[in-house]
C-alpha positions in Angstrom: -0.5 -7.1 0.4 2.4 -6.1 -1.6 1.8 -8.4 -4.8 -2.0 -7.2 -4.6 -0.5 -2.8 -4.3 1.9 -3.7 -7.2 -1.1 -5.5 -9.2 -3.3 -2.1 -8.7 -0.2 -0.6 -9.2 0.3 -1.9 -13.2 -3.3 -2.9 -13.7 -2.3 -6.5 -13.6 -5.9 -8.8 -13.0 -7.4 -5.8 -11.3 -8.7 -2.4 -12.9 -5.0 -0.1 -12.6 -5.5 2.3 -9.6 -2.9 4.3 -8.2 -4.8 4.5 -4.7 -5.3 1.3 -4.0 -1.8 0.3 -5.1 -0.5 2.9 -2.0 -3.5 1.9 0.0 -2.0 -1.9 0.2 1.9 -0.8 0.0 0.7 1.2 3.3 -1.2 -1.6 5.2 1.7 -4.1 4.1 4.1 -1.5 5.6 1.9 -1.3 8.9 1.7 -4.9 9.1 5.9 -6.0 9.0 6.5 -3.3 11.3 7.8 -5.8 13.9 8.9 -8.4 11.4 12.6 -8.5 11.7 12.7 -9.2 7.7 15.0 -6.0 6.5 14.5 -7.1 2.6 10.4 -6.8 2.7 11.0 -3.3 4.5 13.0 -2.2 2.0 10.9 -3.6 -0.5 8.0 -2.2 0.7 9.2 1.1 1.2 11.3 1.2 -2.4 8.0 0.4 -4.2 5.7 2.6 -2.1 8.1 5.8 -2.8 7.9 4.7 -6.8 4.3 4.7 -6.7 3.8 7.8 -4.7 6.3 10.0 -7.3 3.7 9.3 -9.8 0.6 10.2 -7.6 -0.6 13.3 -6.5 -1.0 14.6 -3.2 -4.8 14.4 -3.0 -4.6 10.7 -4.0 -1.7 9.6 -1.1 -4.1 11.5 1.4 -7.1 9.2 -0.4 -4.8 6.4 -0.1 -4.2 6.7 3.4 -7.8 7.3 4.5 -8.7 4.2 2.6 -5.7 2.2 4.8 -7.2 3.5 8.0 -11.0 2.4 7.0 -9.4 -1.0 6.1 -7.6 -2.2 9.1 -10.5 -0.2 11.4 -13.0 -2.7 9.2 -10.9 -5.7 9.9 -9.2 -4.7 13.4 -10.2 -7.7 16.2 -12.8 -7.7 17.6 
């Protein structure tokens, strides 16, 4: 999730968009809440405050709508 927000991120193999960049750094975030890994925490976090310095405040609230949609469409069932 984080490779795929950083690709977004710098238009690497994908079409460069800011969303979808903070809408993966936000599900990877959600996702290693429990993992006792301290360097992909701080990774995630480092490159998800980058990312959101150069976004505005209606695309981190997109962003974040877009997280919740994802993990709602792919929660168990």
């Amino acid at each position: 999730m984080i490779d795929l927000g950083v690709s977004y991120w710098k238009g690497e193999g994908v079409k460069k968009s800011l969303v979808k960049a903070i809408m993966w750094l936000e599900l990877a975030g959600t996702y290693t809440q429990g993992s006792s890994n301290k360097q992909l925490k701080w990774r995630i976090r480092a490159t998800k405050e980058e990312m959101t310095l150069e976004a505005k405040r209606e695309e981190i609230d997109r962003a974040g709508w877009l997280a919740q949609e994802w993990e709602e469409a792919h929660a168990p069932k």
